[in-house]
C-alpha positions in Angstrom: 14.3 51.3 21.9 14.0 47.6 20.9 10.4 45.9 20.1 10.4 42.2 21.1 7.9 40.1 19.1 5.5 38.5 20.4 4.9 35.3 19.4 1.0 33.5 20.3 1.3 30.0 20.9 -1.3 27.8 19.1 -2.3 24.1 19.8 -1.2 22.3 16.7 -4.5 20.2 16.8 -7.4 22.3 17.3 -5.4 25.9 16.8 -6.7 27.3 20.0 -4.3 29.8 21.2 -2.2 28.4 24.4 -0.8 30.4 27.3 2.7 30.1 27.4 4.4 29.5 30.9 6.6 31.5 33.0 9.1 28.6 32.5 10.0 25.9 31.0 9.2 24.7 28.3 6.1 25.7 25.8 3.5 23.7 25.0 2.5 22.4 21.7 -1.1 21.0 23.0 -3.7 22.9 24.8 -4.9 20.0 26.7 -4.6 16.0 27.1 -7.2 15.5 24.9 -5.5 17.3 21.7 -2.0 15.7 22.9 -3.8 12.3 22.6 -5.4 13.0 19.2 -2.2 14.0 17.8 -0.2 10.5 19.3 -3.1 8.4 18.2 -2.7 10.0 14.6 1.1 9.8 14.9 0.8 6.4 15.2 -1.9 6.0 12.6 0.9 7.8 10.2 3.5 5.8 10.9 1.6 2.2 10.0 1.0 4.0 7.2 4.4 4.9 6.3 5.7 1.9 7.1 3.1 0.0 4.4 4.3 2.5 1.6 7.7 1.7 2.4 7.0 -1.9 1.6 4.9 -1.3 -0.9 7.3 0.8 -2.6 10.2 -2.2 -2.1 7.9 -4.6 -3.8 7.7 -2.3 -6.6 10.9 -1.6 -7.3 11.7 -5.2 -7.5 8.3 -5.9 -9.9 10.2 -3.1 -12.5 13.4 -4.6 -11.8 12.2 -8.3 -12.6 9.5 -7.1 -14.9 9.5 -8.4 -18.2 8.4 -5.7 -20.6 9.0 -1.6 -21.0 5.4 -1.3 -20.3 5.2 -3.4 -17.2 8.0 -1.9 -16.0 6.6 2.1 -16.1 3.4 0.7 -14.6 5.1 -0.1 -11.9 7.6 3.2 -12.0 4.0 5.1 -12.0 3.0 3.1 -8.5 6.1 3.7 -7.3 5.9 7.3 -8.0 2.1 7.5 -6.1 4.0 6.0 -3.5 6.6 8.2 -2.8 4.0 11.1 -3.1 2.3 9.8 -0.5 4.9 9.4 1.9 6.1 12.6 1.4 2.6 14.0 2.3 2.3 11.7 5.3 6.0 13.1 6.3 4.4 16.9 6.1 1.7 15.4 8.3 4.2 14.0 10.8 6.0 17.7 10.7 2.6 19.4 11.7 2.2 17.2 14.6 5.6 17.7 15.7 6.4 21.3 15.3 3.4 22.9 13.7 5.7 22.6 10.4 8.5 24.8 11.2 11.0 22.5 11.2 12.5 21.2 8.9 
């Protein structure tokens, strides 16, 4: 005899659990208003992913024009805070999308 798992949905906003449907596909949102929170922060991410990504350019041409060894690891440093921070803003996006399971 063979045990199928059952899996609870949750809302990937607010975690409230979701009742899956007889078809189609299931639902990451419980309701409009979560759906809406997570687009209006998907777009907040992305302006903010695209602001690191030019801030990161501008760096790396600063250390590649910079005069000194010092200058050019202060500017290594930023570009390194700036990289970390996209890379937490890219978990973020992943959480919206697919409650992190993806990859």
């Amino acid at each position: 005899m063979s045990t199928a798992t059952v899996t609870r949905l949750r809302c990937l906003v607010c975690h409230r659990p979701i009742e899956r449907p007889k078809t189609g596909r299931p639902p990451s949102y419980c309701g409009d208003s979560c759906r809406r929170l997570a687009e209006f922060e998907v777009r907040r991410v992305e302006r903010r992913l695209s602001k690191l990504e030019d801030l990161a350019s501008d760096a790396r041409i600063q250390a590649a024009t910079a005069p000194t060894e010092s200058v050019r690891d202060l500017h290594a440093r930023y570009l390194d805070a700036c990289s970390a921070e996209s890379d937490r803003l890219l978990a973020r996006l992943r959480d919206l999308f697919d409650g992190g399971e993806g990859a």
